[in-house]
N, CA, C and O of each residue as an XYZ file, in Angstrom:
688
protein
N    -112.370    103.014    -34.793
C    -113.740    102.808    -35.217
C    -114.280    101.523    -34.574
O    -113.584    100.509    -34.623
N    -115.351    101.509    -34.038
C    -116.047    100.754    -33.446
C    -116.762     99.937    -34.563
O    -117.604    100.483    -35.275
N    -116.392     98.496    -34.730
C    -117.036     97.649    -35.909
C    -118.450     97.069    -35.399
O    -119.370     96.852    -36.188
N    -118.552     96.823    -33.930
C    -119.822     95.829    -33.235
C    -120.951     96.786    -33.706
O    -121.995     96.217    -34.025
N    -120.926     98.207    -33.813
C    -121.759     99.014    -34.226
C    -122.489     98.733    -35.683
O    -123.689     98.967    -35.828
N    -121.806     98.301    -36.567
C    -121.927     98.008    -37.501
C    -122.908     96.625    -37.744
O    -123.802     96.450    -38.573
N    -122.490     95.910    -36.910
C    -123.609     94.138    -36.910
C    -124.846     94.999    -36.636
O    -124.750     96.122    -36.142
N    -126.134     94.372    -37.009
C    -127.285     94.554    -36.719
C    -127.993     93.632    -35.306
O    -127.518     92.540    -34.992
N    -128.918     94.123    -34.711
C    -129.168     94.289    -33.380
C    -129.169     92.475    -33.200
O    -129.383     92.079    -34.346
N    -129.032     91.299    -32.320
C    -129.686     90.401    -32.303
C    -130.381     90.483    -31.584
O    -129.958     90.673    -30.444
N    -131.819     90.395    -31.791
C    -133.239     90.772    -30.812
C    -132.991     88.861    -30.224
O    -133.086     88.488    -29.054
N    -132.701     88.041    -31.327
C    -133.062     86.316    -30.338
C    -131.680     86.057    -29.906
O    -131.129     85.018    -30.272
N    -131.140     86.812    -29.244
C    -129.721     85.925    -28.257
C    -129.745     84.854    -27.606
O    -129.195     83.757    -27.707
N    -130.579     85.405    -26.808
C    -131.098     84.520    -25.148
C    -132.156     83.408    -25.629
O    -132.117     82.207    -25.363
N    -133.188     84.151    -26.465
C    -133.891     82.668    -26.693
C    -133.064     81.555    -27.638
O    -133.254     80.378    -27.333
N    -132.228     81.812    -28.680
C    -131.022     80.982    -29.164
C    -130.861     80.113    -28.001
O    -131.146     78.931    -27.808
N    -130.351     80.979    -27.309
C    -128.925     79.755    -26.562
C    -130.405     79.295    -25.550
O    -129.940     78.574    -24.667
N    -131.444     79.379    -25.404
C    -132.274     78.481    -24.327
C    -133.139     77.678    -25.240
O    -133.938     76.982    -24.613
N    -133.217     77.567    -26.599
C    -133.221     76.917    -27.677
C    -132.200     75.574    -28.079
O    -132.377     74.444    -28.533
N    -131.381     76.154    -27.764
C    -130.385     75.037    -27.916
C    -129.698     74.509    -26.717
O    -128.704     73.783    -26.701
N    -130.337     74.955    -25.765
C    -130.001     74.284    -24.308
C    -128.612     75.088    -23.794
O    -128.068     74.755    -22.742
N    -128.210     75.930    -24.445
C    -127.032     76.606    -23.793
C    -127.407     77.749    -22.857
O    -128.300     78.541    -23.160
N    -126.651     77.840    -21.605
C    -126.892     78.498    -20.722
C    -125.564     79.700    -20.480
O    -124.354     79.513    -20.351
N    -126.466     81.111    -20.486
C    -125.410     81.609    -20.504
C    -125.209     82.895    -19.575
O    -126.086     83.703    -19.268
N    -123.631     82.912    -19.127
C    -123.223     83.620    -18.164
C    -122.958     84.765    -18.088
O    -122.253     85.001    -19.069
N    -123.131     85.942    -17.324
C    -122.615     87.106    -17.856
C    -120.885     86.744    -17.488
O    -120.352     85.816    -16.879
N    -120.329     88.013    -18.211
C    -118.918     87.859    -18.030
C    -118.452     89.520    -17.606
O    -119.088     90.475    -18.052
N    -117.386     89.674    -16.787
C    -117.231     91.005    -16.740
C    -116.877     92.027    -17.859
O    -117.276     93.177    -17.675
N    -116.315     91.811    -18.772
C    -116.741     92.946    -19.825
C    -117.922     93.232    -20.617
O    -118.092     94.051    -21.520
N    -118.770     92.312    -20.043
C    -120.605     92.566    -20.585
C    -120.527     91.765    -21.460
O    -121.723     91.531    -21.630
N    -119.885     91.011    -22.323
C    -120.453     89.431    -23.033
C    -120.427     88.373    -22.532
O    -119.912     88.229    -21.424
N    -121.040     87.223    -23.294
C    -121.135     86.151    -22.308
C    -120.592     84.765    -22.989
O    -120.198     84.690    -24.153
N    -120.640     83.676    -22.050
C    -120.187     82.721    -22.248
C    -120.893     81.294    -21.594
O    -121.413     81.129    -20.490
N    -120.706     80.393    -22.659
C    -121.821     78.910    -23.254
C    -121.253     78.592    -21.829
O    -120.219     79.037    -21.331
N    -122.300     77.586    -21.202
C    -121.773     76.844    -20.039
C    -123.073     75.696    -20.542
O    -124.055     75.991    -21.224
N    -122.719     74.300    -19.963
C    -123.366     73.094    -19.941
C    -123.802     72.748    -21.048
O    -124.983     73.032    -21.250
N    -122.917     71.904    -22.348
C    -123.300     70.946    -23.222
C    -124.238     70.108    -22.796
O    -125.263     69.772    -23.389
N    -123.822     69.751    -21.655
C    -125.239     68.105    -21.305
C    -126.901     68.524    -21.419
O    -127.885     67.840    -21.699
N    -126.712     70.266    -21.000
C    -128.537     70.774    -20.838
C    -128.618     70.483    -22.727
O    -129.646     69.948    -23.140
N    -127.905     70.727    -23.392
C    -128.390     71.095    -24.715
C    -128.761     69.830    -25.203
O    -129.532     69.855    -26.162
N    -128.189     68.058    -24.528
C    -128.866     66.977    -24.968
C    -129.731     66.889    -24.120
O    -130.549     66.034    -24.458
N    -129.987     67.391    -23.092
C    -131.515     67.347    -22.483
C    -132.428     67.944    -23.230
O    -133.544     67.437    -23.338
N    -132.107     69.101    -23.857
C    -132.853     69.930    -24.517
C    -133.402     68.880    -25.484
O    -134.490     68.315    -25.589
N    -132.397     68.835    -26.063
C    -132.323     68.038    -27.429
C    -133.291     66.371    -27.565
O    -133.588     65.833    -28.631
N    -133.585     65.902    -26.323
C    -134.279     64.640    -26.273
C    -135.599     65.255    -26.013
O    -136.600     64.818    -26.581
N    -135.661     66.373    -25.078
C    -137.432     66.574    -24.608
C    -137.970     67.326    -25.949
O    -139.190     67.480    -25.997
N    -137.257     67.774    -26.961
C    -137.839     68.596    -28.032
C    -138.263     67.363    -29.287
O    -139.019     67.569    -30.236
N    -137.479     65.948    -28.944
C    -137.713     64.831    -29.689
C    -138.818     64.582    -29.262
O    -139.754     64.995    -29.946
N    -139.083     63.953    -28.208
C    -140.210     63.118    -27.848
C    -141.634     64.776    -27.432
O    -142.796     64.733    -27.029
N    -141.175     65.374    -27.617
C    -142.488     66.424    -27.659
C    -142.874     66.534    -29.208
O    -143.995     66.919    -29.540
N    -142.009     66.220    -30.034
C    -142.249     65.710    -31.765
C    -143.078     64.920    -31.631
O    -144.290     65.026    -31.818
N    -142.199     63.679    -31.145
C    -142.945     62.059    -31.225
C    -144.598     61.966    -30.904
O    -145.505     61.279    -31.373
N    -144.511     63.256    -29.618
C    -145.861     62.347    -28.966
C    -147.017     63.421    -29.567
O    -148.186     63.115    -29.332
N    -146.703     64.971    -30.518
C    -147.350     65.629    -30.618
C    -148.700     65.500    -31.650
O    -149.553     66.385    -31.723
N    -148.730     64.414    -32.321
C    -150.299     63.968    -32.588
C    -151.250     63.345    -31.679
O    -152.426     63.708    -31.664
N    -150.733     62.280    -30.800
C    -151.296     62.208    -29.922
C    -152.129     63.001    -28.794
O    -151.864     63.941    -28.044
N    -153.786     61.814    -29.125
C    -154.264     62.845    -27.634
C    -154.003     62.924    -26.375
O    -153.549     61.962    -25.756
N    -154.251     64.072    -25.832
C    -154.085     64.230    -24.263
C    -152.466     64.593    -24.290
O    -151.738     64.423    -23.311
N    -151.928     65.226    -25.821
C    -150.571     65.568    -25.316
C    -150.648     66.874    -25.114
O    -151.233     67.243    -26.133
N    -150.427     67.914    -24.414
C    -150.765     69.497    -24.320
C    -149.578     69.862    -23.917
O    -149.620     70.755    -23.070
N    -148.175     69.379    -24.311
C    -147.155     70.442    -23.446
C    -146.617     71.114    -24.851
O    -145.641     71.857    -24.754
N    -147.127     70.923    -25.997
C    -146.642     71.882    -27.056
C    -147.679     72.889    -27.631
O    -148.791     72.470    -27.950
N    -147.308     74.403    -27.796
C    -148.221     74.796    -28.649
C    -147.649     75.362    -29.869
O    -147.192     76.501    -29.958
N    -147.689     74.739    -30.537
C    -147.158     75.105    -31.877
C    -146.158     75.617    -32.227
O    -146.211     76.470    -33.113
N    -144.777     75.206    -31.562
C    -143.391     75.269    -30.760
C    -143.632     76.779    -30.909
O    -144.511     77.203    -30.159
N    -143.097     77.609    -31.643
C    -142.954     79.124    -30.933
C    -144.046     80.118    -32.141
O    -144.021     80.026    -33.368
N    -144.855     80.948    -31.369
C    -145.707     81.781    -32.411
C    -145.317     82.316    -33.084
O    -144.433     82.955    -32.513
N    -145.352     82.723    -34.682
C    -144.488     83.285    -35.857
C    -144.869     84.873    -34.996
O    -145.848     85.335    -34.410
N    -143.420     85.352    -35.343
C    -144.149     87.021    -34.933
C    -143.388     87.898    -36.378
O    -142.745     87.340    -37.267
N    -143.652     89.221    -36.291
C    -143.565     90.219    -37.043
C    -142.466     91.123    -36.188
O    -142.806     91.398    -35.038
N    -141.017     91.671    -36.706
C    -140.228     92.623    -35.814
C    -140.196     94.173    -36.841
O    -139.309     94.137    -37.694
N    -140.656     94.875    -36.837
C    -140.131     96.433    -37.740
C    -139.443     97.166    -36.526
O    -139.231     96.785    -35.374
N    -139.148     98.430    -37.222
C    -138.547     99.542    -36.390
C    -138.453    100.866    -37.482
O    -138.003    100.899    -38.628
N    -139.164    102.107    -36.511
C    -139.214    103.278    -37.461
C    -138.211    104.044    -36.916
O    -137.302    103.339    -36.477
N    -137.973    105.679    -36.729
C    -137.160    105.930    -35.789
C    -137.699    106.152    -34.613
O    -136.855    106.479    -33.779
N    -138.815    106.101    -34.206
C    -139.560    106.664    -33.191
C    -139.583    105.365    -32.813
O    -138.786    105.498    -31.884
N    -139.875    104.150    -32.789
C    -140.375    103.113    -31.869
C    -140.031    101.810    -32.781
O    -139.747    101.918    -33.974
N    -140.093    100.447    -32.028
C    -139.857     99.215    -32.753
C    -141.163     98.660    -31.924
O    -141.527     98.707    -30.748
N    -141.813     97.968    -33.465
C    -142.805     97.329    -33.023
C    -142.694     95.571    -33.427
O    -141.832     95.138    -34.191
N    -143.714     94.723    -32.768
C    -143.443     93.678    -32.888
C    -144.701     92.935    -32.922
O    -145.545     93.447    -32.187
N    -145.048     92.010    -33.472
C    -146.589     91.164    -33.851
C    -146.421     90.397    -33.871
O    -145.675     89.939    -34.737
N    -147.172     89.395    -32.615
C    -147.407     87.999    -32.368
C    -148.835     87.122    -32.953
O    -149.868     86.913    -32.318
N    -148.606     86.825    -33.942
C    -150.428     85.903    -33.966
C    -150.282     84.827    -33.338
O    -149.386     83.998    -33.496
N    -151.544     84.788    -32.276
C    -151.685     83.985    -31.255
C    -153.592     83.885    -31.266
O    -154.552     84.508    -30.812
N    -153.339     82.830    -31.992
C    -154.863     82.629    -32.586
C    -155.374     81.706    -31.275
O    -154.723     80.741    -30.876
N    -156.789     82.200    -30.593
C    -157.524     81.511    -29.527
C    -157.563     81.823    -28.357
O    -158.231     81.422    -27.404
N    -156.257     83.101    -28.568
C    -155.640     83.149    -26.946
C    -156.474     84.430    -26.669
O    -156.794     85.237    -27.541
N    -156.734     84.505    -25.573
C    -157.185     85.796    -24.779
C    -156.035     86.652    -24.018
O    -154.950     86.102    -23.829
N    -156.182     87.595    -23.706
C    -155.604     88.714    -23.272
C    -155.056     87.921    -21.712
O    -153.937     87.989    -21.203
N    -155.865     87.433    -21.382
C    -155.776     86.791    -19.744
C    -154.681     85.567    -19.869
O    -154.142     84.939    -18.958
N    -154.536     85.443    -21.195
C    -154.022     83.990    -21.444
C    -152.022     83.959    -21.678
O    -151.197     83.046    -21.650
N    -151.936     85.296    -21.873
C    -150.458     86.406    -22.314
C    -150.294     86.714    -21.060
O    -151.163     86.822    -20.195
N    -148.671     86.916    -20.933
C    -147.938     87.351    -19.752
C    -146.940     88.224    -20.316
O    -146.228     87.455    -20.961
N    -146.615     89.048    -20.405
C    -145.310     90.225    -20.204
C    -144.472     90.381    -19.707
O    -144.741     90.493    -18.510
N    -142.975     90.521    -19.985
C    -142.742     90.942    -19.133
C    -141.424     91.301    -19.651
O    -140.900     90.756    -20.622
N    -140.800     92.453    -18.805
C    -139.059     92.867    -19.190
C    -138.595     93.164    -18.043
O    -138.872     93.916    -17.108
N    -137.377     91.962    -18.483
C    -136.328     91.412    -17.502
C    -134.777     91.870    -18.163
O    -134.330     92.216    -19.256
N    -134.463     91.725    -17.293
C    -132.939     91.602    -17.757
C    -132.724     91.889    -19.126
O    -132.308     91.000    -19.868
N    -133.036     93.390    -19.679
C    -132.591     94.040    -20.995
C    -133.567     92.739    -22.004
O    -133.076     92.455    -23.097
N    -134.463     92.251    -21.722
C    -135.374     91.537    -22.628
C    -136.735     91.557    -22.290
O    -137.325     91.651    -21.214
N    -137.192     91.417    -23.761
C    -139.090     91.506    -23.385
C    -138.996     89.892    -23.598
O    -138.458     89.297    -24.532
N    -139.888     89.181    -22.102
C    -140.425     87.949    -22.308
C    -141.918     87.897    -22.614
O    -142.588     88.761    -22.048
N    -142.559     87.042    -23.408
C    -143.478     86.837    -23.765
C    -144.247     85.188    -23.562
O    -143.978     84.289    -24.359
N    -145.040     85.013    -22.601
C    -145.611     83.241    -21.819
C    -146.513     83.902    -22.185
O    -146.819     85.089    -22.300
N    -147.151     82.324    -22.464
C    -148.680     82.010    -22.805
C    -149.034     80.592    -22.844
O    -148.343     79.640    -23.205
N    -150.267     80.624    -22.397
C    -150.781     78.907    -22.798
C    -152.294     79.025    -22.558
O    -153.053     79.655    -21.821
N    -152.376     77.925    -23.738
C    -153.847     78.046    -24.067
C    -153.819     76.661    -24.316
O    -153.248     75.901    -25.098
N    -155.056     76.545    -22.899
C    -155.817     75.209    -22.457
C    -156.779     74.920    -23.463
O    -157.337     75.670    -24.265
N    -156.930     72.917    -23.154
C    -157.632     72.541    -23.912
C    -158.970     72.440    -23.298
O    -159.076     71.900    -22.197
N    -160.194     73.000    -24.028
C    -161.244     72.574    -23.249
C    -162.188     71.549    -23.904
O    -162.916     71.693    -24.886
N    -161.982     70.418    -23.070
C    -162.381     69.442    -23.124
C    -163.562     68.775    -22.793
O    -163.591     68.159    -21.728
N    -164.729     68.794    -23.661
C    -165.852     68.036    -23.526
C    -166.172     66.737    -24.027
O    -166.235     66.268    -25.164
N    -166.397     66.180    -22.634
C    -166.366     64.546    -23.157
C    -167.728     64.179    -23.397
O    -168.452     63.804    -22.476
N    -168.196     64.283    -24.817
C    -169.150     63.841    -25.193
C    -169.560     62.632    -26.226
O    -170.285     62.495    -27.211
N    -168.895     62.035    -25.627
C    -168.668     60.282    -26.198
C    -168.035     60.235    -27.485
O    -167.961     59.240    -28.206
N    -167.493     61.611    -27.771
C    -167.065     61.550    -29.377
C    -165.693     60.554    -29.427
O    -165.511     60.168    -28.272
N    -164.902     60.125    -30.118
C    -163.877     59.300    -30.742
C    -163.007     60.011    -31.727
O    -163.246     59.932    -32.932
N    -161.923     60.762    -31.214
C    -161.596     61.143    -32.239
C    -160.617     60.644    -33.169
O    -159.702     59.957    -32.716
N    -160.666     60.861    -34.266
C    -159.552     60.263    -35.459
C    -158.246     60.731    -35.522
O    -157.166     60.174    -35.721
N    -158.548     61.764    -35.330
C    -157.294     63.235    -35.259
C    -156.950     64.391    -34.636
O    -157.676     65.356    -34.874
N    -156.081     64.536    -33.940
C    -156.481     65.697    -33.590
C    -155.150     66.756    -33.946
O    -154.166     66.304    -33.361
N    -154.834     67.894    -34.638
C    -153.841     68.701    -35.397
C    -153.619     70.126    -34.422
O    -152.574     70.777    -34.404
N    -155.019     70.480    -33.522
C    -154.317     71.998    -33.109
C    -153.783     71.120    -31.675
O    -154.052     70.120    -31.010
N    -153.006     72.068    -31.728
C    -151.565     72.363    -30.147
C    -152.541     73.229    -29.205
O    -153.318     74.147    -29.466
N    -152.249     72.675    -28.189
C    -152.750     73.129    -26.755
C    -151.252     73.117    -25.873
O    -150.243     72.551    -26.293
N    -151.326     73.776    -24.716
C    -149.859     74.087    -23.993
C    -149.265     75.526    -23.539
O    -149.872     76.592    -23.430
N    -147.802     75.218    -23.293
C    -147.620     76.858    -23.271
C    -146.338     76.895    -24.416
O    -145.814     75.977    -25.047
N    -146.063     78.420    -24.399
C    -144.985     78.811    -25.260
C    -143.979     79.951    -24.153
O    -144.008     80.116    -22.933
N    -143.450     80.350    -24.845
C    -142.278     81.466    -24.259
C    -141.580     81.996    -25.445
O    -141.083     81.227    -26.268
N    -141.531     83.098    -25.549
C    -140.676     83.711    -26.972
C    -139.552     84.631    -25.327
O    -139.730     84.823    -24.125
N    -138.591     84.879    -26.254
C    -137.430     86.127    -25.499
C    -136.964     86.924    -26.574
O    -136.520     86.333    -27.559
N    -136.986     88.042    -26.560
C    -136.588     89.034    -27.083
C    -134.930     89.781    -26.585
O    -134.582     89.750    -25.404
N    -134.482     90.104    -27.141
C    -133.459     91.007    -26.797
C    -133.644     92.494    -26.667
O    -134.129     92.830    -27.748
N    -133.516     93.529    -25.932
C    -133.814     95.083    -26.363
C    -132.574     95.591    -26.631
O    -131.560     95.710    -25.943
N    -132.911     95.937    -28.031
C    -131.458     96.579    -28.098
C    -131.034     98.226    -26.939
O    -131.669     98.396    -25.898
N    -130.286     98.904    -27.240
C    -129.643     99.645    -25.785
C    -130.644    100.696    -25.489
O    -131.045    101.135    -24.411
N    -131.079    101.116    -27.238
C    -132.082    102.428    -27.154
C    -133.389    102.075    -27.031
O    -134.109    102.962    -27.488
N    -134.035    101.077    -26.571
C    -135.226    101.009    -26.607
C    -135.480    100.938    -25.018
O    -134.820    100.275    -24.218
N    -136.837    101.958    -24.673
C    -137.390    102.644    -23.679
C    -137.991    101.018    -23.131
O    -138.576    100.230    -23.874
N    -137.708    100.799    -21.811
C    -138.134     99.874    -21.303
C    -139.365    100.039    -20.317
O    -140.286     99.264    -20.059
N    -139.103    101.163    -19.908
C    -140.202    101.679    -19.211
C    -141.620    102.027    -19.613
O    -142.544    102.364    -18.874
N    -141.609    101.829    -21.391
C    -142.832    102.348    -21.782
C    -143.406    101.367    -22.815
O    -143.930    101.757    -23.858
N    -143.302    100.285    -22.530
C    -143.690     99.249    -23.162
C    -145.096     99.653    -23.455
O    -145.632    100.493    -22.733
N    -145.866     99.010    -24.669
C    -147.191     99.249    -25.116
C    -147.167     98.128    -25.389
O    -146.285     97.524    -25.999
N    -148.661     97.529    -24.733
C    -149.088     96.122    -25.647
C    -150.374     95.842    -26.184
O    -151.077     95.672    -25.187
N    -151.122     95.689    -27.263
C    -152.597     95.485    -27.310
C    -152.625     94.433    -27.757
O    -151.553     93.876    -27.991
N    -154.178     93.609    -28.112
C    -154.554     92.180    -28.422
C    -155.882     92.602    -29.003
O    -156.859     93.033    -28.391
N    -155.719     92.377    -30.455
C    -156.778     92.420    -30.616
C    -157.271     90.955    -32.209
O    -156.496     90.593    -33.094
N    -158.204     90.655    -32.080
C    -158.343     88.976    -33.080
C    -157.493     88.185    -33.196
O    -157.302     87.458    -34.171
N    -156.757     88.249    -32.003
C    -155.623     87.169    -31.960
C    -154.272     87.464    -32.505
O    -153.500     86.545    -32.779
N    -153.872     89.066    -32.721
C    -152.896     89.539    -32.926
C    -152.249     90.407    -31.602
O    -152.894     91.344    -31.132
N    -150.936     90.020    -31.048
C    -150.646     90.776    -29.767
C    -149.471     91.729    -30.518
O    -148.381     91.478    -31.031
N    -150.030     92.589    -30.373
C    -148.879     94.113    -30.908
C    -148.417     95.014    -29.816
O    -149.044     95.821    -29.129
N    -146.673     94.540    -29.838
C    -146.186     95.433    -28.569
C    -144.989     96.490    -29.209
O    -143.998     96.195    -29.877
N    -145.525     98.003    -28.685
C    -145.328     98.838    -29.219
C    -143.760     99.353    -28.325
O    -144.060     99.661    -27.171
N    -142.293     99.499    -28.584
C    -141.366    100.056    -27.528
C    -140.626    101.176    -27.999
O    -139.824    101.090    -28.928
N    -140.887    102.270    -27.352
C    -140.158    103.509    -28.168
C    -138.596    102.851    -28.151
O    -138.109    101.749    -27.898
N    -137.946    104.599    -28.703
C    -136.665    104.512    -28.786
C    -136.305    105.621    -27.896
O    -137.201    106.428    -27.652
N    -135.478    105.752    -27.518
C    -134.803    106.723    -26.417
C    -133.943    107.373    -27.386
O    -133.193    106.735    -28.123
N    -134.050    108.719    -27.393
C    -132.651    109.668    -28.069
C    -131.493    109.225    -28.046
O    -130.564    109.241    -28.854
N    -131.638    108.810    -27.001
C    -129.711    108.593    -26.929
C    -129.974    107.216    -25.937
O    -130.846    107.016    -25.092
N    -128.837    106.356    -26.407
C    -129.072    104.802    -26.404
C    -128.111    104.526    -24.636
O    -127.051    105.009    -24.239
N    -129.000    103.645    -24.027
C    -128.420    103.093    -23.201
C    -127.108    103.052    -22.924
O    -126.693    101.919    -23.167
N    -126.193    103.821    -22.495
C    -124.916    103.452    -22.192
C    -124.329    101.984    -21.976
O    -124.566    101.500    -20.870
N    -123.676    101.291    -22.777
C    -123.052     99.965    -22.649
C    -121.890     99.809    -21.223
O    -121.557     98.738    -20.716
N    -121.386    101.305    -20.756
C    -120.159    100.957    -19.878
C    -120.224    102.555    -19.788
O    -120.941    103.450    -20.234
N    -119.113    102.437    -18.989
C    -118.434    104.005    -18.809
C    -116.918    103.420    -18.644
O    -116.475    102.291    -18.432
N    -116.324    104.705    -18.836
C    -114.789    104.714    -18.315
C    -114.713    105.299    -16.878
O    -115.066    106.447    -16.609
N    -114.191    104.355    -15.925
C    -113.557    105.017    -14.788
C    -112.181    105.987    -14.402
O    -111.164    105.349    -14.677
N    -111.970    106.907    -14.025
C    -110.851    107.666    -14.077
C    -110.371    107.324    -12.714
O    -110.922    107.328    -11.613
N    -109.407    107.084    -13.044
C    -108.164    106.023    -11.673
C    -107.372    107.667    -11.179
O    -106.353    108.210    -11.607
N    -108.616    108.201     -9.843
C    -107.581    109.270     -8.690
C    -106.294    108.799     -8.182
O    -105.630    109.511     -7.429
């Protein structure tokens, strides 16, 4: 009996380990393995001082570290909901790579200098990046995405029968 069947899917693998600065390798039996502690204190200092400096004006490399999203799944399709309040359609990037849906965006500040002074300033300007995992059965080829009031809903069927993980070779 196959137990891995049993764990439930992890859709955030990849963004995990690029979260925590771990970089990771494929390995030949198809799992992988942590390489470079030192990126994860690099990680770990630029995610400080992007804290530190994020009230400050004129700071724009954060937007509101990662957009809350929504994950379901029926049997027909798994859907997923990003609120991404301000952003335009032009402003979202797509894309599936390597058995994952990536998701970039950034939304500029537009800036009119009209002698104002400000006291405060609370919304995030910048970009983001979410990564997804697809699990084996989900149709990559038929991605659906819409945007509509600042909600991005991407629609990915399921395939009958799930991605093959491997095959067995028969040794002539």
């Amino acid at each position: 009996m196959n137990l891995e069947k049993l764990n439930p899917w992890n859709w955030f693998k990849k963004e995990d380990a690029q979260r925590s600065g771990t970089v990771l390798r494929p390995r030949e039996d198809g799992s992988t393995e942590a390489l470079s502690p030192i990126l994860r204190v690099q990680r770990d200092m630029d995610r400080l001082f992007d804290q530190l400096l994020q009230g400050f004006p004129g700071n724009q490399r954060l937007l509101a570290a990662y957009p809350k999203l929504d994950l379901s799944e029926s049997e027909k399709e798994y859907q997923i909901e990003l609120e991404l309040p301000g952003l335009t359609r032009d402003e979202v990037e797509l894309l599936v790579e390597d058995d994952a849906l990536v998701i970039h965006g950034r939304h500029e500040r537009k800036s009119e200098d009209t002698g104002r002074h400000y006291h405060r300033i609370e919304r995030s300007f910048g970009s983001f990046q979410r990564i997804l995992n697809l699990p084996p059965d989900a149709d990559q080829e038929n991605v659906i995405a819409k945007m509509d009031d600042g909600v991005l809903r991407v629609t990915i069927p399921r395939l009958a029968e799930a991605k093959s993980q491997g095959r067995r070779v028969t040794i002539g």
